[in-house]
C-alpha positions as CSV (number, residue, x, y, z in Angstrom):
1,X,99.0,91.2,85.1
2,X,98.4,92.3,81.6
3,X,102.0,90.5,80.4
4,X,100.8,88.1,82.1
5,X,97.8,87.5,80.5
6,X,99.6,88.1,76.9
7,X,101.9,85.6,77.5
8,X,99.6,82.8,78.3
9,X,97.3,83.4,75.5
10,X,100.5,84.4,72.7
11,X,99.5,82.1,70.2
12,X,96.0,82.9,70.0
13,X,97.0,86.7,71.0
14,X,98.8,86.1,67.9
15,X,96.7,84.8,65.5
16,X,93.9,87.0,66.7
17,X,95.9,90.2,66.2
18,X,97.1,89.0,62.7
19,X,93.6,88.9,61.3
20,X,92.8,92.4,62.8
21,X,96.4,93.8,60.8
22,X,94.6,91.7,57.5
23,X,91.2,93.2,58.3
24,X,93.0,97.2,58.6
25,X,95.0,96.2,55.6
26,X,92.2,95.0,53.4
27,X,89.8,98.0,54.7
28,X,92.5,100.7,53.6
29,X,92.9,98.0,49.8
30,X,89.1,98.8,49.5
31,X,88.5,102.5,49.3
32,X,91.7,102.1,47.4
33,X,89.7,99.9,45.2
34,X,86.9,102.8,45.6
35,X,89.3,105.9,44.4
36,X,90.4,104.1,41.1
37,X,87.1,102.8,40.2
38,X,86.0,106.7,40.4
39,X,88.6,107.7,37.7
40,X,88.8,104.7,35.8
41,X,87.5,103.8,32.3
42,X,84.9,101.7,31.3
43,X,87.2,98.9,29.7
44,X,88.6,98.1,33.7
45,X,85.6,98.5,35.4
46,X,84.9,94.9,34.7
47,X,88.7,93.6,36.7
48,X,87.7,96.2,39.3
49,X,84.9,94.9,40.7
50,X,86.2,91.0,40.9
51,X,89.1,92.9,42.9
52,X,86.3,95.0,44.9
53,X,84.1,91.7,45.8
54,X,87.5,89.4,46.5
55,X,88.2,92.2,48.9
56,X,85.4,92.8,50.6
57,X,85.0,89.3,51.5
58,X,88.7,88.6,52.4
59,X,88.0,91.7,55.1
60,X,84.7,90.1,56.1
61,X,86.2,87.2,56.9
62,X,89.2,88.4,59.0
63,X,87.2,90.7,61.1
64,X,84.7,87.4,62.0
65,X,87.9,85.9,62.7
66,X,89.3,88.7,64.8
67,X,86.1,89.3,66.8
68,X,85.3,85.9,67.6
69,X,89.0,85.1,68.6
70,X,89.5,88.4,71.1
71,X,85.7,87.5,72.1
72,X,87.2,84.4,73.6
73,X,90.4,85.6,74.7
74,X,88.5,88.3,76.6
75,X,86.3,86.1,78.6
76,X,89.3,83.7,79.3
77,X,90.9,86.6,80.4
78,X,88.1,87.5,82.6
79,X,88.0,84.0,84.5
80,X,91.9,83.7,84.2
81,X,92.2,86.9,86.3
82,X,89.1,85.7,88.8
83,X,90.9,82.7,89.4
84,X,94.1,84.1,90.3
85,X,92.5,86.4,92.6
86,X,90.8,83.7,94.6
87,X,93.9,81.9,94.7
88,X,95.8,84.3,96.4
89,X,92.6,84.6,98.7
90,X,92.5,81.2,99.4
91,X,96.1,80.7,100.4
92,X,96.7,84.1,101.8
93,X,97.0,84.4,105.9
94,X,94.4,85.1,107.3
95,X,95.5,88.3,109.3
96,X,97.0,89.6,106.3
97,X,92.9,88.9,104.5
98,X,91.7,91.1,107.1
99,X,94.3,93.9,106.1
100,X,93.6,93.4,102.6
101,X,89.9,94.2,103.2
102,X,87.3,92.1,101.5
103,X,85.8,95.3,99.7
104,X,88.9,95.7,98.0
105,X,88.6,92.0,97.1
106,X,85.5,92.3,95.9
107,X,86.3,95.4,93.6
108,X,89.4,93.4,92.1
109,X,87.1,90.3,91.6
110,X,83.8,92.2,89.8
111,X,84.7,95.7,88.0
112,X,88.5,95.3,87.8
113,X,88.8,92.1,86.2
114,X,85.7,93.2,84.0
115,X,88.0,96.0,83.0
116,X,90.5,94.0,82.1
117,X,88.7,91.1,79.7
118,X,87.1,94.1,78.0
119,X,90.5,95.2,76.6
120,X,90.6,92.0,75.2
121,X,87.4,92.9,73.3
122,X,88.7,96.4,72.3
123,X,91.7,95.3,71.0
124,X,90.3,93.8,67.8
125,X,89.0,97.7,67.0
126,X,92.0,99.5,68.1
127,X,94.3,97.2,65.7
128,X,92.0,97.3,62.9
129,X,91.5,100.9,63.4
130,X,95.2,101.6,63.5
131,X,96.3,99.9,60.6
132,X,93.2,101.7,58.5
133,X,94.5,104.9,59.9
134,X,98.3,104.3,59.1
135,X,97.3,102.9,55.5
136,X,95.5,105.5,55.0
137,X,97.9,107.8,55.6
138,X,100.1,106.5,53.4
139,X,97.9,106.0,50.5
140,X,97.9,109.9,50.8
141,X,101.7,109.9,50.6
142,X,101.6,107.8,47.3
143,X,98.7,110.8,46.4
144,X,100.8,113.8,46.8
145,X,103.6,113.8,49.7
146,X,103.4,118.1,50.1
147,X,99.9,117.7,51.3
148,X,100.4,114.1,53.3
149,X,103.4,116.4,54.9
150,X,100.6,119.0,55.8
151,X,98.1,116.2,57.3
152,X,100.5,114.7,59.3
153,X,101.1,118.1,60.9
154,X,97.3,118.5,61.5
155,X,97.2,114.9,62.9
156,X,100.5,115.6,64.9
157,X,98.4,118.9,66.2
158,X,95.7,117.0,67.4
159,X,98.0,114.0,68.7
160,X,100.0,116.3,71.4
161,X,96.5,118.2,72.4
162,X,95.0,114.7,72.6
163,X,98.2,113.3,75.0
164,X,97.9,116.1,77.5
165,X,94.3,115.8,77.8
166,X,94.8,111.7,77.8
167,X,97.1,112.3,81.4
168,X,94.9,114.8,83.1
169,X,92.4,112.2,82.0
170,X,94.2,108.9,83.7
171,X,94.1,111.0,86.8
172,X,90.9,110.7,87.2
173,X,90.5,106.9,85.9
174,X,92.9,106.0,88.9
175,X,91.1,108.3,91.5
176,X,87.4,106.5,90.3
177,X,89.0,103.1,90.7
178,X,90.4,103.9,94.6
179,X,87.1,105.5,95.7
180,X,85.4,102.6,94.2
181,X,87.5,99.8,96.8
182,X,85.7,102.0,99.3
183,X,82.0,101.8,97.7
184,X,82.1,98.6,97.7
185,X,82.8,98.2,101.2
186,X,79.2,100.6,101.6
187,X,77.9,98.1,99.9
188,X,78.7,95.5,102.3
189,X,77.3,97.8,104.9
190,X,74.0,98.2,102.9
191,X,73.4,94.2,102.9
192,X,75.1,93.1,106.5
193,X,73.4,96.1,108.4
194,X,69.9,96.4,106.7
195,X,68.1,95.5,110.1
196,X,70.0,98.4,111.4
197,X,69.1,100.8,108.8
198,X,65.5,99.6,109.1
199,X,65.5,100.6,113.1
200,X,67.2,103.8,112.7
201,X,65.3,106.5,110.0
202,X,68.3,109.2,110.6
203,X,71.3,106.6,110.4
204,X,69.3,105.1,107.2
205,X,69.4,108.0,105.7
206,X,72.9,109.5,107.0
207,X,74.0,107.1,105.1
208,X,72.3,106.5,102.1
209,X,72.8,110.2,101.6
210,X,76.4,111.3,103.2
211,X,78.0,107.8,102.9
212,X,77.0,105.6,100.9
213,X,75.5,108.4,98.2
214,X,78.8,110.3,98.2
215,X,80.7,107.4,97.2
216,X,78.5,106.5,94.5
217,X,78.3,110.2,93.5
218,X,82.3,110.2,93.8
219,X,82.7,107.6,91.2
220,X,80.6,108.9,89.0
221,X,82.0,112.3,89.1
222,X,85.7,111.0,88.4
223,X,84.6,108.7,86.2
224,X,82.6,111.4,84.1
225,X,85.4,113.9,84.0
226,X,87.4,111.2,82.8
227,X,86.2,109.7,80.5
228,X,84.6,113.7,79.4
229,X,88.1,114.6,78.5
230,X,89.0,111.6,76.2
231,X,85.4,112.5,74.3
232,X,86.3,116.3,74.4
233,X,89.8,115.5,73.1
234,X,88.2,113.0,70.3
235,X,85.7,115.8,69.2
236,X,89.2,118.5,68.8
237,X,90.4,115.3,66.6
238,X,88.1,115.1,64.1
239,X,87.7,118.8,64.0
240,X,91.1,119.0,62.8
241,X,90.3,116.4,60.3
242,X,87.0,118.2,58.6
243,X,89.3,121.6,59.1
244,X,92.3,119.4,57.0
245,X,89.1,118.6,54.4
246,X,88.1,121.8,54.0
247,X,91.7,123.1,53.4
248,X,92.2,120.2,50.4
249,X,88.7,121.1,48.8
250,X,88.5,124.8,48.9
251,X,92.7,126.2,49.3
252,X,95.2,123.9,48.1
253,X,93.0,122.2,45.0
254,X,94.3,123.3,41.9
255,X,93.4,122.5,38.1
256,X,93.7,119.7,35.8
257,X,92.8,116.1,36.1
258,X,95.7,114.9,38.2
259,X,95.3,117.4,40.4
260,X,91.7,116.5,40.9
261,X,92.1,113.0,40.9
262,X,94.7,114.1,44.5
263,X,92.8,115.8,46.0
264,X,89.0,113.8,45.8
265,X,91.7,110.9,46.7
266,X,92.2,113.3,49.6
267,X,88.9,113.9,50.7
268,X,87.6,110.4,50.3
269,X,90.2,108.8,52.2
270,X,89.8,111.9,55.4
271,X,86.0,111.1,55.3
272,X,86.5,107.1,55.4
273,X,89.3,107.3,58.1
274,X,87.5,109.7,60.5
275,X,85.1,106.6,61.8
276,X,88.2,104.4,62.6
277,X,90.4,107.5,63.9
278,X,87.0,108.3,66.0
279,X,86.8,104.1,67.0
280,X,90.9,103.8,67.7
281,X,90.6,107.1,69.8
282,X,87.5,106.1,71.5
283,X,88.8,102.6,72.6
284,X,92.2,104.0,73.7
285,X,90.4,105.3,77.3
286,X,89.2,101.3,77.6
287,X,93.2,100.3,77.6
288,X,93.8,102.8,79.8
289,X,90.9,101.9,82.3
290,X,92.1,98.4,82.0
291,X,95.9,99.4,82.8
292,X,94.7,100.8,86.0
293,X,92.4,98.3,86.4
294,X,95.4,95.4,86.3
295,X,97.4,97.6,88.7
296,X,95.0,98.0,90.7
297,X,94.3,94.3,91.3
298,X,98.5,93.9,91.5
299,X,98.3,96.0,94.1
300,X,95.5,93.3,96.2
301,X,97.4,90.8,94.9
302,X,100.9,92.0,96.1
303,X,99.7,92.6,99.7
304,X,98.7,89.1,100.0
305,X,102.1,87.3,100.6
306,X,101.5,83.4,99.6
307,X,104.0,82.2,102.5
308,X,101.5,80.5,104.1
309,X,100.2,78.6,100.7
310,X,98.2,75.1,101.1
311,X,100.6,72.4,101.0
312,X,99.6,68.6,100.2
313,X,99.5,66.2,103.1
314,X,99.8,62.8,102.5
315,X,97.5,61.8,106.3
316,X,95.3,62.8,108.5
317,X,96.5,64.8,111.0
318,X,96.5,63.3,114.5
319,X,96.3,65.4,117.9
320,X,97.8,63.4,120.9
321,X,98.7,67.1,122.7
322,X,98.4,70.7,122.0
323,X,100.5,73.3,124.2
324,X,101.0,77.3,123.7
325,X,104.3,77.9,125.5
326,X,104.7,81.8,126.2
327,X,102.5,82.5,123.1
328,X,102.2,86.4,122.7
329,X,100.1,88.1,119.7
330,X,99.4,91.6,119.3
331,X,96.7,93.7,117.6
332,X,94.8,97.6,117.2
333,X,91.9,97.2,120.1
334,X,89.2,100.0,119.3
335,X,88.4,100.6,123.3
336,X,91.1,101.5,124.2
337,X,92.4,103.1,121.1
338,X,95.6,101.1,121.0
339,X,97.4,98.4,120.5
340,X,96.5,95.6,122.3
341,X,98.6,92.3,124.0
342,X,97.8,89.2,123.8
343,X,99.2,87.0,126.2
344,X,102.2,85.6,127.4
345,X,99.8,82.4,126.7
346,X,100.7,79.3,128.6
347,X,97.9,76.7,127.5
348,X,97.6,72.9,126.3
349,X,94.9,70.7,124.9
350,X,95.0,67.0,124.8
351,X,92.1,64.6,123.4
352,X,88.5,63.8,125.3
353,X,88.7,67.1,127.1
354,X,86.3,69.5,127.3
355,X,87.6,73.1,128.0
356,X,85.6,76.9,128.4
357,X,87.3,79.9,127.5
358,X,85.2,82.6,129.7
359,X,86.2,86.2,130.4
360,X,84.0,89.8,129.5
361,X,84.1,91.5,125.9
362,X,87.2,92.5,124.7
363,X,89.5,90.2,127.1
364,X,90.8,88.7,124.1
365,X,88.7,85.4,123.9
366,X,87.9,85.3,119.8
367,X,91.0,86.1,119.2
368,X,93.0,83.9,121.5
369,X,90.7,81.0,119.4
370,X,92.0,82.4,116.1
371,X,95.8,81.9,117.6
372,X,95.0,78.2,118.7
373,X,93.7,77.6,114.9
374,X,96.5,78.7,113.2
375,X,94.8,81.6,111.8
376,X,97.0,83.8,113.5
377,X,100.2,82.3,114.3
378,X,102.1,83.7,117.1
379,X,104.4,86.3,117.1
380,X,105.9,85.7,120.1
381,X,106.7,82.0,121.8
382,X,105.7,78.5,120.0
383,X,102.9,76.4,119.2
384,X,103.8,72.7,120.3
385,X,102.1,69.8,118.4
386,X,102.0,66.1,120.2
387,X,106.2,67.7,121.5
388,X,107.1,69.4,118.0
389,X,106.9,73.2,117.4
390,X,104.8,74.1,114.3
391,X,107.2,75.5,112.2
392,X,106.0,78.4,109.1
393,X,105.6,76.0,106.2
394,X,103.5,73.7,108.7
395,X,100.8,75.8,109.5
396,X,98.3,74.7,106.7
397,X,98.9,71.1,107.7
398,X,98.2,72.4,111.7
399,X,95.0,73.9,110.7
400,X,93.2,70.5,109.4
401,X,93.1,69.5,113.0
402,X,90.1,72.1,113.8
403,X,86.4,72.2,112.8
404,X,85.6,75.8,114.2
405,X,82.3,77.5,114.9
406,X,82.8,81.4,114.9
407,X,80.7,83.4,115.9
408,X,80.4,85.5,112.9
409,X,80.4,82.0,111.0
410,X,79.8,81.4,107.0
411,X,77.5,78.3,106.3
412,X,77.8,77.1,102.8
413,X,75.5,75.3,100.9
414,X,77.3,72.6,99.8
415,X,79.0,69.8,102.5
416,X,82.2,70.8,101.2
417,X,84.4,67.7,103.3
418,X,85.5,64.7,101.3
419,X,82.6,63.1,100.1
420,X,82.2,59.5,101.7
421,X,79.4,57.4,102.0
422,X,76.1,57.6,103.6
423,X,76.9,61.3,104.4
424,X,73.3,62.4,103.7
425,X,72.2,59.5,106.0
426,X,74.7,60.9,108.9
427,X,73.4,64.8,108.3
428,X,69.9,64.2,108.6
429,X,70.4,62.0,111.5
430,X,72.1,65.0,113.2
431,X,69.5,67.4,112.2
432,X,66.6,65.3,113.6
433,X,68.8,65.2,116.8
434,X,68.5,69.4,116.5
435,X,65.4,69.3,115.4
436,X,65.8,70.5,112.4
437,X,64.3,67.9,110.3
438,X,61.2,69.5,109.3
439,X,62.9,72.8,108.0
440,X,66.1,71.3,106.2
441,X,67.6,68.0,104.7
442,X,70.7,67.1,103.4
443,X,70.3,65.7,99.9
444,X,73.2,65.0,97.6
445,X,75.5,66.5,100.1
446,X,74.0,69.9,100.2
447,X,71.7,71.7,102.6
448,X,68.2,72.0,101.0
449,X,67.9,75.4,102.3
450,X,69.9,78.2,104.5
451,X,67.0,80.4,104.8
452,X,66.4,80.4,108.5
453,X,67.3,81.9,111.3
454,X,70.5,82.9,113.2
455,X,70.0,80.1,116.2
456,X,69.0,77.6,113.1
457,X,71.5,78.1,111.0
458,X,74.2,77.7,113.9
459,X,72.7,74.4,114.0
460,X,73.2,73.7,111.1
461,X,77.2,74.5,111.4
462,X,76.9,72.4,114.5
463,X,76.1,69.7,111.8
464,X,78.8,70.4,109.5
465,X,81.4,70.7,112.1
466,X,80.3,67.0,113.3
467,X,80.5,65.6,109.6
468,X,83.8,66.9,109.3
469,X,84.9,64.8,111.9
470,X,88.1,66.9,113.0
471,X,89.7,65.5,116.6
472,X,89.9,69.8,118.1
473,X,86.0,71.5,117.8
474,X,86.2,74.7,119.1
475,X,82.8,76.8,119.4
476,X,82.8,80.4,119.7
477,X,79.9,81.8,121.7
478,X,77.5,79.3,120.0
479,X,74.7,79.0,122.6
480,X,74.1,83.0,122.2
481,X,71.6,82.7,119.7
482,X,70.0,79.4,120.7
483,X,66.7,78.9,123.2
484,X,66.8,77.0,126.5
485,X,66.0,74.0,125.3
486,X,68.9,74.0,122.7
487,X,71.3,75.2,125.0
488,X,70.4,72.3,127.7
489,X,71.2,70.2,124.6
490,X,74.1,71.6,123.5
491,X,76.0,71.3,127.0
492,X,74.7,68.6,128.2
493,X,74.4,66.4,125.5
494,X,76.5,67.4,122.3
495,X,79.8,68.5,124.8
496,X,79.6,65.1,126.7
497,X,79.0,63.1,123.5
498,X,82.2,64.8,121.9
499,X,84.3,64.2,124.8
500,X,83.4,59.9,124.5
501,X,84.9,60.5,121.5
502,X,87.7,61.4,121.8
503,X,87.0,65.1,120.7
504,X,89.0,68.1,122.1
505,X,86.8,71.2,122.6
506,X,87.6,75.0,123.1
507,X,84.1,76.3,124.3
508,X,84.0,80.0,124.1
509,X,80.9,81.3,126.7
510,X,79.6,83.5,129.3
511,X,76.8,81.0,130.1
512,X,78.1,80.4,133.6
513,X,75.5,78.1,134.7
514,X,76.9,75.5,132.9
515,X,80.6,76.1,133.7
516,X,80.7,73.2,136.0
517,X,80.6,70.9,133.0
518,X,83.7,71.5,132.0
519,X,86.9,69.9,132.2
520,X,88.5,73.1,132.5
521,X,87.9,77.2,133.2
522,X,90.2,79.3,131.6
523,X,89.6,82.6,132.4
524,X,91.2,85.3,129.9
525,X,91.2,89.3,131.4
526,X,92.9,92.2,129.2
527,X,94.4,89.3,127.0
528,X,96.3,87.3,130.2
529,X,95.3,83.9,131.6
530,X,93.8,84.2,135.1
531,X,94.1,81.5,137.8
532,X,90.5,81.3,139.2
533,X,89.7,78.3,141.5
534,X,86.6,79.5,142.7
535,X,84.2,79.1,139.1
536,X,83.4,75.8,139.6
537,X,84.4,72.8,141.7
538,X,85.1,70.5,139.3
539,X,86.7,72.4,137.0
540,X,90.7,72.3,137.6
541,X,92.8,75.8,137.9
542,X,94.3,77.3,134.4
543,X,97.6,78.2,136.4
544,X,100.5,77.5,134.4
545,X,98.5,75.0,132.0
């Protein structure tokens, strides 16, 4: 991820990292500049400060440069790395999504990539800071090489304490960012089941306090001990700078004016490179966090396999027959604490009919609908489209055939099909037939508001589902949350008008009153299709169709 990032941005990466090397450069020039004006005459005082004030601007400028360059390669970075993310999201099968998790998701899209841009923005100080500390040291070698000798042994002391603290330190960086995939998901909990929470005082507080308060406590703790042993390991650093001081002013200075001129050379230069050793040692935690951050979000990205990516199609897709031929799928059922079968699946669709998938909880229904979409294609036996099997690069195309309903359904703001003409006309026509008119429009292709109820807002994807105008609707329990009057009109007016035209429809219910308005009963038990002639007189057997 972090190559990655490099190599798209090399140029500016470049340029950006040359003007921090200039601004180090021209930092460790100036107290240069400072040292000799100390000990110099009179007579060059004059030369000294035009090379003091031509310095000091040259470094002004490059650290502008340097800061305002990494600025903007840090926040391209940031929505570089978003982007990618959502990619892999976006064209990512959908089984493999929900393995994936969307907490993790979420963690990769918010504090991860956060983690990342902001080495971006650190990297200007560490460069700087590194050059200062390296010039530094070797304006002390040009001093007197016995006592650079001697502080490169105190900063080779403090470098090998500083690296085993660094690992013990990474530890915990990489333990913070796992238990933070899992926080996030509490979050999700804390939003989706705040009615819940509200009805139940014990299980509120179970889990503000056990759950969702040990997570956040467990993040801060790792965090804390982390990032406490790179400040603990700083502090040991510039002790054994102020102890290398010490020993230059009060043991090893000797007499005379060269000697002097060494050693306050010495001093000056330890006290000016302590604030960048303190700023290169201080940033190096926020590489490190951002090195586990990018692995961390290779990890998400890894386990979402782009076989299934979108592919262009040049038409519409057309549906003149849709047949399952010994479809199986398997999956973990939490009943029964195993894995669960579904099918052999012998089913087919064609247009103007109207079907019901009926059968009790946890016979397989939902997810029989998610294997007729294409969300989860079959492991087992073939999907057949108007006589050709839908083969694995095909099943992006297959999937533009359905406008779906679910019953855990997303409703976005926005009417997100091709935009065509008079498609806020349309919308509102629809919503007055709903009677929705007086809580919600569609203006400039957007809902004017989504803040309504469960049984409103399914009306509202009733509406988008229409405008779509795909020929295969299927509906996943969507009378459940709807009154009498709504249901009446949703079987006995929307089903009917969908089947004059032309519209194939998966209905997924348990309203069994209106079964006999369907073209078809299938009735799905422990994931296998039932032959069941007594449900309704008009509707024809499932048996081998």
């Amino acid at each position: 991820m972090l190559l990655h990032l490099m190599r798209r941005t090399r140029w500016l990466m470049t340029a950006a990292s040359l003007a921090s090397i200039l601004s180090g450069l021209f930092s460790v020039l100036l107290i240069a500049q400072i040292n000799a004006a100390l000990t110099s005459d009179v007579a060059s005082r004059v030369s000294a400060a035009w090379a003091f004030a031509g310095i000091a601007v040259a470094l002004m400028v490059c650290r502008m440069i340097s800061s305002v360059l990494f600025e903007w390669l840090g926040q391209r970075a940031l929505a570089e790395v978003r982007s990618f993310i959502a990619q892999c999201v976006a064209v990512t099968p959908f089984a493999q999504f929900e393995r994936v998790g969307s907490a993790r998701i979420q963690s990769a899209l918010t504090e991860h990539s956060n983690n990342v841009a902001i080495l971006f923005i650190s990297l200007p100080v560490i460069l700087t800071n590194a050059v200062i500390v390296v010039g530094c040291l070797g304006y002390l070698a040009m001093l007197s090489w016995q006592v650079f000798l001697f502080a490169l042994g105190v900063i080779g002391l403090g470098a090998v304490g500083y690296h085993l603290v660094h690992l013990r330190a990474i530890h915990y960086l990489h333990s913070a960012s796992s238990e933070q995939d899992r926080l996030f998901g509490h979050f999700r909990a804390l939003t989706d089941g705040a009615k819940e929470l509200r009805l139940h005082q014990r299980k509120s507080r179970v889990f503000m306090d056990q759950i969702l308060g040990e997570s956040v406590d467990g993040v801060r703790k790792l965090r804390t001990h982390g990032m406490s042993l790179f400040v603990i390991s700083t502090s040991w650093g510039q002790f054994l700078m102020f102890a290398f001081i010490g020993l230059v002013l009060f043991v090893l200075a000797g007499d005379g004016p060269e000697q002097t001129r060494v050693m306050t050379g010495f001093a000056l230069v330890f006290v000016f490179m302590v604030t960048p050793l303190e700023g290169l040692l201080m940033h190096i935690p926020r590489v490190n966090m951002a090195r586990v951050a990018a692995g961390r979000i290779d990890d998400i990205t890894q386990e979402m396999p782009q076989g299934q990516g979108r592919q262009a199609s040049t038409q519409e897709p057309v549906l003149q027959h849709l047949e399952l031929r010994d479809v199986t799928h398997q999956y973990y059922h939490e009943q029964s604490d195993d894995f669960f079968e579904l099918g052999p699946i012998n089913l087919s669709f064609t247009p103007g009919e109207v079907a019901f998938l009926v059968g009790g909880n946890g016979s397989g229904k939902t997810t029989l609908a998610k294997v007729v979409v294409g969300l989860y294609p079959p492991e087992g036996g073939e999907v057949l489209l108007n006589g050709e099997r839908v083969e694995a690069n095909g099943w992006d195309a297959y999937r533009q055939l359905f406008s779906v309903v679910f019953s855990d359904f997303y409703l976005f703001e926005h009417l997100l099909e091709t935009p065509r003409e008079g498609l806020d006309e349309e919308g509102n026509r629809l919503l007055a037939k709903l009677h929705l008119q007086h809580k919600v429009k569609v203006e400039n292709g957007a809902f004017t508001t989504r803040a309504l109820s469960q049984g409103q807002r399914k009306r509202l994807a009733l509406v988008v589902a229409y405008l779509e105008d795909r020929p295969f609707l299927v509906f996943d329990e969507w009378a459940a949350d709807q009154d009498p009057l709504f249901k009446e009109v949703f079987y006995c007016e929307v089903l009917p008008e969908l089947r004059r035209m032309g519209k194939a429809v998966l209905v997924i219910t348990h309203d069994d009153r209106y079964f006999h308005l369907a073209d078809r009963l299938v009735r799905l038990e422990n994931g296998k299709l039932l032959a069941n002639k007594s449900d309704t007189a008009e509707a024809s057997p499932v048996a081998e169709h």
